[in-house]
C-alpha positions in Angstrom: 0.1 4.7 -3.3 1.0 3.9 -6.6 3.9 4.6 -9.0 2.5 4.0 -12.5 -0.4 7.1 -13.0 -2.6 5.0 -15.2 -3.1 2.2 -12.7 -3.6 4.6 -9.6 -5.9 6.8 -11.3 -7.7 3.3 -12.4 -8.0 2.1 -8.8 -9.2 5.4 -7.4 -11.9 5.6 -10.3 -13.0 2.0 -9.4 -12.8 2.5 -5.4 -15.4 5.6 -6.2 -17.6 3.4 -8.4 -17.7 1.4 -5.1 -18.8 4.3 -3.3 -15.6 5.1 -1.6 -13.8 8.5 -1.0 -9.9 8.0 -2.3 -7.6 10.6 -2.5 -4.5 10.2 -4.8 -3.1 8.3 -6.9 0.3 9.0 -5.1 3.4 8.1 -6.5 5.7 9.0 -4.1 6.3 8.7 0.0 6.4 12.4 0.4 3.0 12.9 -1.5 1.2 9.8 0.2 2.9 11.3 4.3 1.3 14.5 3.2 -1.9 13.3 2.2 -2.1 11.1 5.3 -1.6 13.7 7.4 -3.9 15.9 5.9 -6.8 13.3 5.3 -6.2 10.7 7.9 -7.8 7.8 5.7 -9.6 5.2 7.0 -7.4 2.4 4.9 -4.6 2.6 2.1 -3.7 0.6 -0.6 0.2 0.4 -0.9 2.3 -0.6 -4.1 5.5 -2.1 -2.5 8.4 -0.9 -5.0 7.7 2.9 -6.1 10.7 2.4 -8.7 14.0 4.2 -8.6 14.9 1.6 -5.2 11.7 3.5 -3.6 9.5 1.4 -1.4 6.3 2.3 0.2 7.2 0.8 3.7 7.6 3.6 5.9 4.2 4.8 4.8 3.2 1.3 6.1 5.2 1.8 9.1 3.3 5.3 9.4 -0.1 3.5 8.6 0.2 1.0 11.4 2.3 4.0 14.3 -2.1 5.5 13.8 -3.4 2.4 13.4 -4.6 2.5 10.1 -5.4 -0.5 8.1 -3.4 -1.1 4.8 -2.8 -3.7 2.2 -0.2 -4.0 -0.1 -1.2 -4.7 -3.7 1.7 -5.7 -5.7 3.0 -7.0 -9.2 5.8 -8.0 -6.7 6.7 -11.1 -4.8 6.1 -10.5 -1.1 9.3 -12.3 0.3 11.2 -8.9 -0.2 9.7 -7.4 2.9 8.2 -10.6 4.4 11.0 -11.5 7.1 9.9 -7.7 8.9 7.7 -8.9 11.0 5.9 -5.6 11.3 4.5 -5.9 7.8 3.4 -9.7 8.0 -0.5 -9.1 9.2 -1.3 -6.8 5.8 -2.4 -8.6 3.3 -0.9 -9.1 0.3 -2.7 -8.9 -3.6 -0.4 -9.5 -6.4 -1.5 -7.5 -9.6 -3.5 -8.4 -11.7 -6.0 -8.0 -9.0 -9.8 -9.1 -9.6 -12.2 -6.4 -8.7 -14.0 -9.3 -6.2 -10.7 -10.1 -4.2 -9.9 -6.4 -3.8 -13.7 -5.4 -2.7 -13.8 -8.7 -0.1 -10.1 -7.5 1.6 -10.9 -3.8 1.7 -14.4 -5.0 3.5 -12.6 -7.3 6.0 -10.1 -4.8 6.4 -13.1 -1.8 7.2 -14.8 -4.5 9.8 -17.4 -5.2 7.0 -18.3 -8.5 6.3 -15.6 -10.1 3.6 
């Protein structure tokens, strides 16, 4: 899930280099609920603040109710939803990403080895 087009459509075209499935960019909770329940991914890759006061927490709080892995990946700092303890055990990358970090966490995340 991610707000700016240029940046989700990046990540999706890098996560299929990597030989992974993604569906989206989406920019918005209704698109990314609808995909969810329509795909049921494995793992999803949140932006926190969608713009406009949006946030992408209750698709995390929907992520974790089917116990799908997420992680948040952020230009944002993570004490804005840090105190809600249901959001504490994703992990947290702060954009600019590196292309290493991102592969190690989605593999730890999948059960694969980090």
């Amino acid at each position: 899930m991610e707000d700016e087009i240029l940046i989700g459509m990046d990540l999706v075209m890098t996560l299929e280099e990597w030989g992974y499935v993604a569906d989206g960019p989406h920019s918005t909770p209704s698109e990314a609920i609808g995909a969810i329940d329509v795909f049921q991914p494995d793992i999803a890759i949140l932006d926190v603040n969608l713009g406009n006061g949006a946030t992408s927490l209750s698709i995390a709080e929907r992520l974790s109710e089917a116990g799908t892995p997420y992680l948040f990946l952020t230009g944002y700092n993570s004490s804005r939803y840090a105190d809600q303890e249901r959001f504490q055990q994703a992990p947290n990358l702060r954009k600019p990403v590196s292309e290493v970090q991102l592969r190690q966490t989605l593999a730890k995340l999948l059960g694969g080895e980090a």
